[in-house]
C-alpha positions as CSV (number, residue, x, y, z in Angstrom):
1,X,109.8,151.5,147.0
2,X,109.7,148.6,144.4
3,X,110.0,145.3,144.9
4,X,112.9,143.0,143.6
5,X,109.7,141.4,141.2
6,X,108.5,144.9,140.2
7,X,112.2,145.9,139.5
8,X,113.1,142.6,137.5
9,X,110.2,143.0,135.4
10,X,111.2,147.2,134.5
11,X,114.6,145.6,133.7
12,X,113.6,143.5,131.3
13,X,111.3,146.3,129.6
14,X,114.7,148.6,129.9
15,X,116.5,146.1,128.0
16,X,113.7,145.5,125.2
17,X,113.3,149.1,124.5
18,X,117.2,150.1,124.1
19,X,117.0,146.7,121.4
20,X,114.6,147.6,119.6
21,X,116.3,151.4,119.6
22,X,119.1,150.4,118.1
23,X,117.6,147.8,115.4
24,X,115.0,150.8,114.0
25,X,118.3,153.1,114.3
26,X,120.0,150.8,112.3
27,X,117.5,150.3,109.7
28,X,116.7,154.0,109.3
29,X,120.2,154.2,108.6
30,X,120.3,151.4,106.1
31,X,117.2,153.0,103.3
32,X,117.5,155.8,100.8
33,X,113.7,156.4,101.0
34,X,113.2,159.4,103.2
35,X,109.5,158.8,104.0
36,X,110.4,155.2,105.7
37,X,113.5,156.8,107.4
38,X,111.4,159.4,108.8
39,X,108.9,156.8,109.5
40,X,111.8,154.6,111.4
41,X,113.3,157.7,113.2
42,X,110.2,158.6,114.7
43,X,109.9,154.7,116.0
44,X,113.6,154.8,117.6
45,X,112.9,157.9,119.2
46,X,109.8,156.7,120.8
47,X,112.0,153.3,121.7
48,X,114.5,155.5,123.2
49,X,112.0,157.4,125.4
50,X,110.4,154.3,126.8
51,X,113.8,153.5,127.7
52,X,114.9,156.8,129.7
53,X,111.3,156.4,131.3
54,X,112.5,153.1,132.5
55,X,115.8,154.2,133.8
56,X,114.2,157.1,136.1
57,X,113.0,153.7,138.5
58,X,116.1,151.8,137.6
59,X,118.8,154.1,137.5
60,X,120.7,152.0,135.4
61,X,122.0,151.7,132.3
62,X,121.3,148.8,130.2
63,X,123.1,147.1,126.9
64,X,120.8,145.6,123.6
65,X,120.9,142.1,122.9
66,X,123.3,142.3,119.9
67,X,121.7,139.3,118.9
68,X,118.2,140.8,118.5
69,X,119.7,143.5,116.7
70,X,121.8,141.6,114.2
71,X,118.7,139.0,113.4
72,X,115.9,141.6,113.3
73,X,117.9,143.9,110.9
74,X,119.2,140.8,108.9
75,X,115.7,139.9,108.5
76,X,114.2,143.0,107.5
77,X,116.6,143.6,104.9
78,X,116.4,140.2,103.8
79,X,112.6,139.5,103.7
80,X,111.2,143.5,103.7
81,X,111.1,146.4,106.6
82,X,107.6,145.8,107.6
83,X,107.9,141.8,107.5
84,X,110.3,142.7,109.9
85,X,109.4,144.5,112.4
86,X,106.3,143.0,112.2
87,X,107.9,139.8,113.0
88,X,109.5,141.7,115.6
89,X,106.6,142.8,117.5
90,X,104.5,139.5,117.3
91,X,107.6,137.8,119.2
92,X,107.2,140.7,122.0
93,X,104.8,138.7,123.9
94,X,106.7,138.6,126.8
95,X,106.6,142.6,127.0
96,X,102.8,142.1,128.0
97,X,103.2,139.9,130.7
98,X,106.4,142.2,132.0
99,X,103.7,145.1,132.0
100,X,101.1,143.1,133.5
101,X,103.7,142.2,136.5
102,X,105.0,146.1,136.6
103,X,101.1,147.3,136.7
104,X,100.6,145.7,139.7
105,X,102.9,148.0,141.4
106,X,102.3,150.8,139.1
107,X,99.0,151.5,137.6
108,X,99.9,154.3,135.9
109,X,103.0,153.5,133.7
110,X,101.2,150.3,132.1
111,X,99.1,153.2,130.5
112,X,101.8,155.5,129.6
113,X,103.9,152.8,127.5
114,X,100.3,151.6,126.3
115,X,99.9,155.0,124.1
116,X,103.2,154.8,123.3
117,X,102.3,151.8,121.3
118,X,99.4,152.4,120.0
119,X,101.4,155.5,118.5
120,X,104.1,153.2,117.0
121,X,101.4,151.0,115.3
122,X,100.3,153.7,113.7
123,X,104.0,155.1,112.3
124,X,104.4,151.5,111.1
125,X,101.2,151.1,109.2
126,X,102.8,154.5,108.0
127,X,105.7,152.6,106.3
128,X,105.5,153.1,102.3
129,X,106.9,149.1,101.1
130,X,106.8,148.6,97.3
131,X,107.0,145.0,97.6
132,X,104.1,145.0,99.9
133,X,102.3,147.0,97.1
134,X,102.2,143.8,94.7
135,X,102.1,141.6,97.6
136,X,98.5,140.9,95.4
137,X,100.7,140.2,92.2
138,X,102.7,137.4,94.2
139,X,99.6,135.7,95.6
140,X,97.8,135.4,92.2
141,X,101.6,133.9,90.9
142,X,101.5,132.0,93.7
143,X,97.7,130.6,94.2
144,X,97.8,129.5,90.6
145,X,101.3,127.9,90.3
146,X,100.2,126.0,93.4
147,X,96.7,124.9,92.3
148,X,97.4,124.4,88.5
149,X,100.4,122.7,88.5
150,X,100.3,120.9,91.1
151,X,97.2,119.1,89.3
152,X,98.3,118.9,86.5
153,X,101.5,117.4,88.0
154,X,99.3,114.9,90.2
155,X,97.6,113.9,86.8
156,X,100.7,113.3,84.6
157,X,101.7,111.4,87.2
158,X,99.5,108.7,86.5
159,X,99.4,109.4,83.2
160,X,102.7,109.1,81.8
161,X,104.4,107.4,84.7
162,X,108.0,108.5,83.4
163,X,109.5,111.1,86.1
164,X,111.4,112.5,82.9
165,X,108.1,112.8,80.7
166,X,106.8,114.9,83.6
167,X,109.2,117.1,84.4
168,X,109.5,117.9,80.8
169,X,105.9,118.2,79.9
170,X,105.6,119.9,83.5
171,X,107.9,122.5,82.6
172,X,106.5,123.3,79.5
173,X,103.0,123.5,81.0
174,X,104.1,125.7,84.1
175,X,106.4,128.1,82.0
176,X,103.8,128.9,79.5
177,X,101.1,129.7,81.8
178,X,103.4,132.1,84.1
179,X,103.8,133.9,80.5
180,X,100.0,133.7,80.4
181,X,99.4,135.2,83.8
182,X,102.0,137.8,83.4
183,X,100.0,139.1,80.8
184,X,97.0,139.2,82.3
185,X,98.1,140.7,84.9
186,X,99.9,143.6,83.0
187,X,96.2,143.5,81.1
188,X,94.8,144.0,84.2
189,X,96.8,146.2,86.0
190,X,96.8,148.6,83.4
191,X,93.0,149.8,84.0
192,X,93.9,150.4,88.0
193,X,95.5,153.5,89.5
194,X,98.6,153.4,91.7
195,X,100.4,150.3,90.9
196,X,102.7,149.9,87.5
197,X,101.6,147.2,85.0
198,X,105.0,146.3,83.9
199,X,105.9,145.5,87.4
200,X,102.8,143.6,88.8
201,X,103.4,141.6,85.6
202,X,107.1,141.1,86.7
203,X,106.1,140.0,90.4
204,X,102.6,137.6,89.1
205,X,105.4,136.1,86.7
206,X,108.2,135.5,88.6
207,X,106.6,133.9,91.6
208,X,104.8,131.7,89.3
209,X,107.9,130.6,87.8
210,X,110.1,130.2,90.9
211,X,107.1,128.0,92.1
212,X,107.2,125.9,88.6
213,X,110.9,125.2,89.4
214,X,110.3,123.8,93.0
215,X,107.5,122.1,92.3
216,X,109.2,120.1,89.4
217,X,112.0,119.3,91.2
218,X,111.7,116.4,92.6
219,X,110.7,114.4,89.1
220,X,114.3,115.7,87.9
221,X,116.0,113.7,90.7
222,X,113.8,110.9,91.8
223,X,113.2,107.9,89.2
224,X,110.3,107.1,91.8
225,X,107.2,109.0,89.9
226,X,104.8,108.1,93.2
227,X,108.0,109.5,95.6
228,X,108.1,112.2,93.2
229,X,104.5,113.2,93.5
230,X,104.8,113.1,97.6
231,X,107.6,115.5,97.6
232,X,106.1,117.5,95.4
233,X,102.7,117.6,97.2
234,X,105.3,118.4,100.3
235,X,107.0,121.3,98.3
236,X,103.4,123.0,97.9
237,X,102.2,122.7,101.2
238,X,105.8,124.0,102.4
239,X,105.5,126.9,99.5
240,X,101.8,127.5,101.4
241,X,103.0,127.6,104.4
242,X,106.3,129.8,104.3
243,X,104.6,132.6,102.0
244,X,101.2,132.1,104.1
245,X,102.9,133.3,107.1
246,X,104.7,135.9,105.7
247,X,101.3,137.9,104.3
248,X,99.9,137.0,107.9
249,X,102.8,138.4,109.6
250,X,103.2,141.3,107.1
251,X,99.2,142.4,106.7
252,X,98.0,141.3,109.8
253,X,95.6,138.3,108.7
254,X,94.5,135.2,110.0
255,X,97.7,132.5,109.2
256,X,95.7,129.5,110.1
257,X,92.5,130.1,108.0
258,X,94.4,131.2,104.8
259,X,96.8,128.6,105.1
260,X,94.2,125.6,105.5
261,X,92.5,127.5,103.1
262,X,95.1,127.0,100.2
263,X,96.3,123.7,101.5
264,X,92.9,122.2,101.3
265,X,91.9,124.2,97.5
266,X,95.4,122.7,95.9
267,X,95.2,118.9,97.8
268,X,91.9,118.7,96.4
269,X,92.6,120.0,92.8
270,X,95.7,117.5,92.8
271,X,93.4,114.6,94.2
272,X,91.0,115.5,91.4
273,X,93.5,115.5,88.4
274,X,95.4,112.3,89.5
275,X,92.1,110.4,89.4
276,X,91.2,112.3,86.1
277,X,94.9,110.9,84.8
278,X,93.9,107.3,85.9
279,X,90.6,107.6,83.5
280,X,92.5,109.2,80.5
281,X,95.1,106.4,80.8
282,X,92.6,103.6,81.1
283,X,90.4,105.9,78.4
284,X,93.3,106.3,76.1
285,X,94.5,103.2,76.3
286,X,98.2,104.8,77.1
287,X,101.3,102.2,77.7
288,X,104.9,104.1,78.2
């Protein structure tokens, strides 16, 4: 006979499964590629099974939170399957200490739904992404959009003192050397195996840009050019910090080290240059 704790707990593990059921139903519905539906198929079904084993001790039947099943699936199409589900699963802590309460009572089904788990690791490590393919792409984009320009931002600062000036000559700066990394990256993408040139160039490129434009922003608004260079020193760490979480959450990595990491590499490259732009102005001899 359980107790009302025991019981509570099994209810709560009913619930999770059936939820996370329907949200890998729904997105093996949602995707043409037959490899990840298979993949996602094979998921629900194991969902769906921890469920029933549930309901034999329970004899109930339990509804999904709609809500989990509407934000999990809006988030996975929106940010990528595996980001995700991913996501999903790190927010499942609760599920441990519901197993650690039902253990108590029942040794053996901790170990059951254990296996089960293990097994749907491994089916979602199975799952085939192709924007997880030139995730590397992104991070180069990224990494040198971040360190480069926000130096050279941190210099012009001091150097030309006009927000216009450095917007402009910002711009210019940033948007050539996404060009540049595009090609080098097609250049040398083209002597790997498995990934396409053209679209590793595409990703490197396009991340770079899209971090050009937000770090710039602010000198197109603000007259300020000292605001301008706090929000823009803001806009990096936040750029950091957003896509930081997202490889750590989709690979698997450390989030704190890589993100200190970068944060520290591109505040000290833009500490560096606006010191260097105090020098060429004094140097120079440079009134605007």
């Amino acid at each position: 006979m359980l107790n009302s704790e025991t019981k509570k707990a099994i209810l709560t593990a009913q619930k999770n499964e059936i939820t996370e059921y329907f949200i890998y139903k729904r997105l093996s519905g949602s995707i043409k590629d037959f490899h990840n539906k298979d993949v996602l198929e094979k998921i629900s079904e194991d969902e769906l099974r921890h469920y029933n084993f549930w309901k034999k001790y329970t004899n109930k039947d339990i509804k999904p939170s709609k809500f989990k099943v509407w934000k999990y699936f809006l988030i996975s199409k929106l940010f990528g399957i595996t980001f995700g589900i991913k996501l999903m699963e790190k927010g499942e802590e609760r599920a441990q200490v519901t197993y650690e309460k039902i253990s108590k009572s029942m040794p053996d089904a901790k170990s059951i739904i254990e296996d089960e788990d293990e097994h749907e690791k491994e089916l979602i490590d199975m799952i085939d992404e192709e924007r997880l393919k030139y995730v590397g792409s992104m991070v180069l984009g990224l990494n040198d959009a971040l360190v480069e320009l926000t130096g050279a931002l941190a210099g012009l600062t001091f150097a030309l003192q006009n927000t216009r000036l450095i917007a402009m000559t910002g711009s210019i700066t940033g948007i050539a050397a996404s060009f540049s990394m595009a090609a080098s990256e097609y250049l040398s993408t083209k002597t790997e195996e498995g990934e396409n040139p053209l679209k590793a160039s595409v990703y490197t490129g396009f991340a770079y840009i899209l971090t050009v434009l937000f770090l710039i922003f602010p000198y197109l608004i603000f007259a300020n050019y000292f605001l301008s260079l706090a929000l823009t020193i803001f806009n990096a760490i936040l750029v950091i910090f957003i896509f930081t979480f997202y490889i750590s959450v989709a690979k698997d990595l450390d989030f704190k080290k890589r993100f200190f990491e970068m944060t520290l590499i591109s505040l000290g490259v833009a500490t560096l240059t606006f010191i260097i732009g105090i020098f060429v102005r004094m140097f120079l001899k440079v009134d605007i």
